[in-house]
C-alpha positions in Angstrom: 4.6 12.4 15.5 4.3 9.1 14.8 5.2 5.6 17.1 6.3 2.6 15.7 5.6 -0.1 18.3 8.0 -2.4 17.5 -8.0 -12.2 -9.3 -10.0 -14.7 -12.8 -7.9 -12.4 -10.0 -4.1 -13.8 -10.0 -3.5 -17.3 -11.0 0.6 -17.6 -10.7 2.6 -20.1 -10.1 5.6 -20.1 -7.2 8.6 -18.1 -9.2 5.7 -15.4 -9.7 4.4 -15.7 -6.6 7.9 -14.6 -5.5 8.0 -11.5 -7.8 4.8 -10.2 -6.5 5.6 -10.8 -3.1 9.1 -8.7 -3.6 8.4 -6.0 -1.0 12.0 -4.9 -0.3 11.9 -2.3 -2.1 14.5 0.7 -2.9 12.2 3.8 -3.2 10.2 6.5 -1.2 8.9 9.6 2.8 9.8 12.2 6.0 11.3 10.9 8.9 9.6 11.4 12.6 8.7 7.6 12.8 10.2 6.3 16.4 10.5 3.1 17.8 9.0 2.8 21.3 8.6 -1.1 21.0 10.7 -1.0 24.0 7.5 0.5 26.1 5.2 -2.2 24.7 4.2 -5.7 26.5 6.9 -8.6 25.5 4.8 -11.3 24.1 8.0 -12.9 22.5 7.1 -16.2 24.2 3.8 -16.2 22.6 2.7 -18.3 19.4 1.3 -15.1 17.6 2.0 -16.6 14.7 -0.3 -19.8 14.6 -3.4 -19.2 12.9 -5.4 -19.7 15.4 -4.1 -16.8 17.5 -5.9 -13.5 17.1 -3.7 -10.5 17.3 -4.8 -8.4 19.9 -4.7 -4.7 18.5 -5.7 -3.5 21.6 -1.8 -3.7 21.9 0.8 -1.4 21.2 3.5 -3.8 20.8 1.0 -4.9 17.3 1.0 -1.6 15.9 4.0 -0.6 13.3 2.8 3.4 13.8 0.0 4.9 16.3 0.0 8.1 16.1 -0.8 11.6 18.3 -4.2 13.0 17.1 -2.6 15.6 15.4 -4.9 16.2 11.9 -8.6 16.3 11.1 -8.0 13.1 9.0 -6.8 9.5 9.4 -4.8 7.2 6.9 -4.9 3.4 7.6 -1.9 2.0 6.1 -1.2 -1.7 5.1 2.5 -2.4 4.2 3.4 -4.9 1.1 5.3 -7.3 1.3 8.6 -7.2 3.4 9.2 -10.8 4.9 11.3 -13.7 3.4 10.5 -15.9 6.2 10.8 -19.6 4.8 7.6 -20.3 7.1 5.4 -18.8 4.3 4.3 -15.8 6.8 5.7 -13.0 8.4 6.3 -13.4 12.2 5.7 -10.2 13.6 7.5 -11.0 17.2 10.5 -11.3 15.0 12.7 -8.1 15.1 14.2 -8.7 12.0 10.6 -8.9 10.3 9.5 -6.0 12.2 12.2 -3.4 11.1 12.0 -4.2 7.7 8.2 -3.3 8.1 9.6 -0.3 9.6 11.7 0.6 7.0 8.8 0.4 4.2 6.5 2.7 6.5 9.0 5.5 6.3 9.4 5.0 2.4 5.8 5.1 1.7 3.3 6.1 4.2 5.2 9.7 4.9 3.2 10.2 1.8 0.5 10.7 3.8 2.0 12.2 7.2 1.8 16.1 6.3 -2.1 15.7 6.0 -3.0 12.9 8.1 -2.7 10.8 11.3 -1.7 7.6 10.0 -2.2 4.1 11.5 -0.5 0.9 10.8 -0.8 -2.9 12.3 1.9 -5.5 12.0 0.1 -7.9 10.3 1.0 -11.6 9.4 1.7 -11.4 6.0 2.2 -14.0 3.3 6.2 -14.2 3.0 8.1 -14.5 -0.4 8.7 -18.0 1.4 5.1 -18.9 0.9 4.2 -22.9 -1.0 1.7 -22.4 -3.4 -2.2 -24.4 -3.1 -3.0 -26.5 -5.8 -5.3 -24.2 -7.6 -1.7 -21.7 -7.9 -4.1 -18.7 -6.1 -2.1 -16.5 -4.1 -4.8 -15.2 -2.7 -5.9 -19.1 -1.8 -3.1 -19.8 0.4 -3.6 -19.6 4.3 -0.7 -17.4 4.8 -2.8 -14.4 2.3 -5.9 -15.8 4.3 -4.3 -15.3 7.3 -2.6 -11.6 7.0 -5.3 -10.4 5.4 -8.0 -11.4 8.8 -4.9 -10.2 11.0 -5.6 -6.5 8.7 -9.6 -7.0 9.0 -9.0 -7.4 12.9 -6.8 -4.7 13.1 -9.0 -2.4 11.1 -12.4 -3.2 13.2 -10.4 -2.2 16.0 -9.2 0.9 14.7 -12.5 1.8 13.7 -14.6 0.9 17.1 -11.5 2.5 19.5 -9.0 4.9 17.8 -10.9 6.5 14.5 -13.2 8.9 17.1 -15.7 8.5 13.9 -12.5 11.0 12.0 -12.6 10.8 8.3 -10.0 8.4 6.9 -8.1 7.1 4.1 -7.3 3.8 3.1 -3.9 2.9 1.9 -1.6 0.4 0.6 1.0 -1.2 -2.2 1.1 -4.8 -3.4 0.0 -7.2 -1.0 -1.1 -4.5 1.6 -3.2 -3.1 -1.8 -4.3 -7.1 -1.5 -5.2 -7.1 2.1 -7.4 -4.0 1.5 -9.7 -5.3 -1.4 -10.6 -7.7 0.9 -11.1 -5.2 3.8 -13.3 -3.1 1.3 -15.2 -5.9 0.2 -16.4 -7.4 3.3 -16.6 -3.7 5.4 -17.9 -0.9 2.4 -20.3 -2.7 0.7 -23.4 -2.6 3.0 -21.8 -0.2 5.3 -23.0 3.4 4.1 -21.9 5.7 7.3 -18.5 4.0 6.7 -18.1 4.8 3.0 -19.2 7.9 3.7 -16.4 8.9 6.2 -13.6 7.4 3.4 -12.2 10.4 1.7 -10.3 8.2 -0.8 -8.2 4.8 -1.0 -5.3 4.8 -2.4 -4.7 1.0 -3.5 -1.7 1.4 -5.5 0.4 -1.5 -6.6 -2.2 -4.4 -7.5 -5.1 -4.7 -9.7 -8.6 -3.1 -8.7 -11.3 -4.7 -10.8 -15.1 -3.4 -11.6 -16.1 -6.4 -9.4 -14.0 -5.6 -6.6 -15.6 -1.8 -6.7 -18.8 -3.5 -7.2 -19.0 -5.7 -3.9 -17.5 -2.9 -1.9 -19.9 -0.2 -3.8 -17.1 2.3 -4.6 -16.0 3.9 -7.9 -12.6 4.6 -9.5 -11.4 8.2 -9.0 -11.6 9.8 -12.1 -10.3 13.5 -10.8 -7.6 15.0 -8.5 -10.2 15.9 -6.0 -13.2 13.2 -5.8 -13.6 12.0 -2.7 -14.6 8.3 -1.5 -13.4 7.0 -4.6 -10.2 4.0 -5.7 -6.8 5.4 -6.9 -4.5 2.8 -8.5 -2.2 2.0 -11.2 0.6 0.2 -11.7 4.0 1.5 -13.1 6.1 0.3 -15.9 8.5 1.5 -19.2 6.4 1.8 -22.4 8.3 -1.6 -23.7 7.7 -3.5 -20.9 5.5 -7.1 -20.7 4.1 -6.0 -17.9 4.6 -7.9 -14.1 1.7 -10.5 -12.3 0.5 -7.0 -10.6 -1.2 -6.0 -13.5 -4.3 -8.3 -15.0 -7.0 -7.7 -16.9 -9.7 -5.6 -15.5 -7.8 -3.2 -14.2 -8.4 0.5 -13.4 -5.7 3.1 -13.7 -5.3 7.1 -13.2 -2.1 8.9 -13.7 -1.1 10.4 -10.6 0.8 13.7 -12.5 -2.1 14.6 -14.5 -5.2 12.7 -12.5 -7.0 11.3 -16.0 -7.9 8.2 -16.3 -7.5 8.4 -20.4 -4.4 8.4 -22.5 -3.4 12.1 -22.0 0.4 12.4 -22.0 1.8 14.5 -18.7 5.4 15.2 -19.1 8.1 14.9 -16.7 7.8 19.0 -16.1 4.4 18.1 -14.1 6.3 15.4 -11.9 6.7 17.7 -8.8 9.4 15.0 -7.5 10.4 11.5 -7.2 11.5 10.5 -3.3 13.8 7.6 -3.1 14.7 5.3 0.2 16.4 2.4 0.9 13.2 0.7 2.0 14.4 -2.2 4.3 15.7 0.7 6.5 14.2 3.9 5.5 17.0 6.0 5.1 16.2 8.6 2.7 18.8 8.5 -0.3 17.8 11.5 -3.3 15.4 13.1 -4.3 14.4 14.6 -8.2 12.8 16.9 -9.4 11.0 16.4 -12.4 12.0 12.9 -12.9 10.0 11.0 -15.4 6.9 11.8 -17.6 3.4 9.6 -17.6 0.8 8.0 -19.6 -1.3 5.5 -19.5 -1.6 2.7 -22.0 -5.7 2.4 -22.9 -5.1 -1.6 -23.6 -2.9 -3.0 -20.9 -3.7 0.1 -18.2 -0.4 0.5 -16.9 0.7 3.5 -16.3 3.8 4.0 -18.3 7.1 6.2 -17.4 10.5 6.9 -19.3 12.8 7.3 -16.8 16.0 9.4 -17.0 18.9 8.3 -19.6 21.3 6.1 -17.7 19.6 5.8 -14.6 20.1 2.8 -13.3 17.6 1.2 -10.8 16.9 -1.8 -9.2 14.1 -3.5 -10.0 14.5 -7.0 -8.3 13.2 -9.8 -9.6 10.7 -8.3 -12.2 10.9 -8.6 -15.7 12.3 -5.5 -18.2 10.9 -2.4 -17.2 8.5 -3.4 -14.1 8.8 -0.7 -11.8 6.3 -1.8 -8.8 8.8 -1.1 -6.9 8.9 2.5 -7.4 5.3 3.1 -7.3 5.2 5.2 -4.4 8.6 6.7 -5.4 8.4 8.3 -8.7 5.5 10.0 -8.4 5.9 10.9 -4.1 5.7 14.5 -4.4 2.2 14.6 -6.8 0.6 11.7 -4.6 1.5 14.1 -1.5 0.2 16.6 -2.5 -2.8 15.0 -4.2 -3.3 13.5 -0.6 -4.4 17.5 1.0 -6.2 18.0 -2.2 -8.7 15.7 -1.8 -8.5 15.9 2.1 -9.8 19.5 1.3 -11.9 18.7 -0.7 -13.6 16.3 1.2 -14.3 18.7 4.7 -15.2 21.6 2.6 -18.3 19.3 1.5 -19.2 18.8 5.1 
């Protein structure tokens, strides 16, 4: 069971800013989240929300999901981007904020329930409402700067008083995928007992680049069952320009046929695509065998031809950008790819 206490990296300008930061999404997981917010201390009155502050994760009321120690294995989950606030960050006292962070846990990190314990802070994220710096860096502005500590905080603590030195995974979409090259980064690189408790990371969503592997001395998976290795793409028709997600640099594996080369999987090896209404998590359809997969060698998108008149929302992205159904389409495969490499990871123990 799990609680729910209430790049050259990306140089873009606002309106793209905006379009990356689109994390109301319409697409994927189980149920079994509760809210027990109600249980937690009321620190409504407080200014969480100035930089200054320092979220204490020692907390409940800061955690979207703590779970019972259930599994052998723990996932540490950052959520993108859900908050519209015209402040420029998410304000995680506010319970509007908070649900729709909710909402996005039960669409995506359900992925990961049936194998794993997973964790995840409310974290004070850089909102769609966000004014860009000067040098048009996303990843310059205080409000990144400021989520992404909030996630380093909340992972030192998970680490040092909840992980009981378990084995974990790292995982995330769009700017949680953000949050977490930075975690890697600053926590992997010199760190070897660390890396070696990581069974995988699954930064989906954004682009990993050979010198964000380098300074946290990992490598791209390659396989459906390496462990302590990067999984990430980014998803999108075969005619599609392609979103601010994807830059150059990046690494991709297809996550029906786990090769990191051209080879075609067709829709027959898509064990299911899981769609929710992710501002609420309300589970809407699931399909079998929904879309094919392939990955482009020059761009390194992953590219999909979904079904014949299917009609999707895809917000404010241009033709064909489907980040919003990056967990979604391929639910099933990335689920079950989860216990594969959880397996194979304590068999080599």
């Amino acid at each position: 069971m799990i609680i729910h206490n209430t790049k050259k990296r990306i140089s873009i300008v606002s309106l793209a800013l905006t379009v990356i930061l689109s994390g109301l999404v319409i697409v994927s997981g189980c149920t079994g989240f509760e809210d027990s917010s109600q249980n937690s201390t009321d620190i409504s009155n407080l200014d969480v929300n100035s930089a200054p502050y320092e979220i204490d994760y020692s907390d409940s009321y800061n955690w979207l999901s703590l779970p019972e120690i259930e599994k052998q294995v723990d996932v540490f989950y950052v959520y993108p981007t859900v908050s519209n606030n015209e402040s420029g960050y998410m304000l995680i006292t506010d319970d509007t904020d908070r649900a729709l962070a909710q909402g996005i846990l039960k669409a995506q990190a359900s992925v990961y329930e049936s194998d794993a314990n997973v964790f995840a802070p409310y974290y004070r994220q850089m909102s769609t409402g966000v004014s860009m710096t000067q040098s048009g860096l996303a990843t310059d502005t205080d409000e990144f700067k400021r989520g992404a500590e909030d996630v380093l905080t909340a992972f030192d603590y998970y680490i040092e008083n909840l992980n009981d030195n378990r084995p974990f995974i790292l995982a995330g979409h769009s700017q949680g995928t953000m949050a977490l090259i930075e975690l890697i980064k600053k926590r992997f690189g010199d760190d070897e007992a660390l890396k070696n408790r990581l069974v995988a990371a699954y930064l989906i969503g954004y682009t990993v680049t050979d010198d964000d592997l380098n300074k946290a001395n990992l490598t791209p998976a390659i396989s459906s069952d390496d462990t302590g290795v990067v999984i990430t793409y980014n998803t999108q028709s075969p005619t599609s320009e392609g979103g601010p997600m994807l830059m150059e640099g990046a690494h991709c594996i297809n996550p029906l046929n786990w090769k990191t080369d051209s080879t075609y999987a067709s829709a027959s090896e898509n064990l299911g695509a899981r769609f929710y209404d992710d501002s609420t998590g309300e589970f809407l359809r699931e399909v079998a065998n929904y879309s094919d997969a392939k990955i482009n060698p020059d761009t390194k998108a992953l590219e999909t031809t979904i079904p014949k008149g299917e009609q999707l929302d895809i917000g404010p992205y241009t033709e064909g950008v489907y980040h919003r159904y990056d967990y979604a389409f391929w639910y099933r495969n990335l689920e079950q790819n989860v216990g594969v490499r959880i397996a194979a990871y304590l068999a080599n123990q």
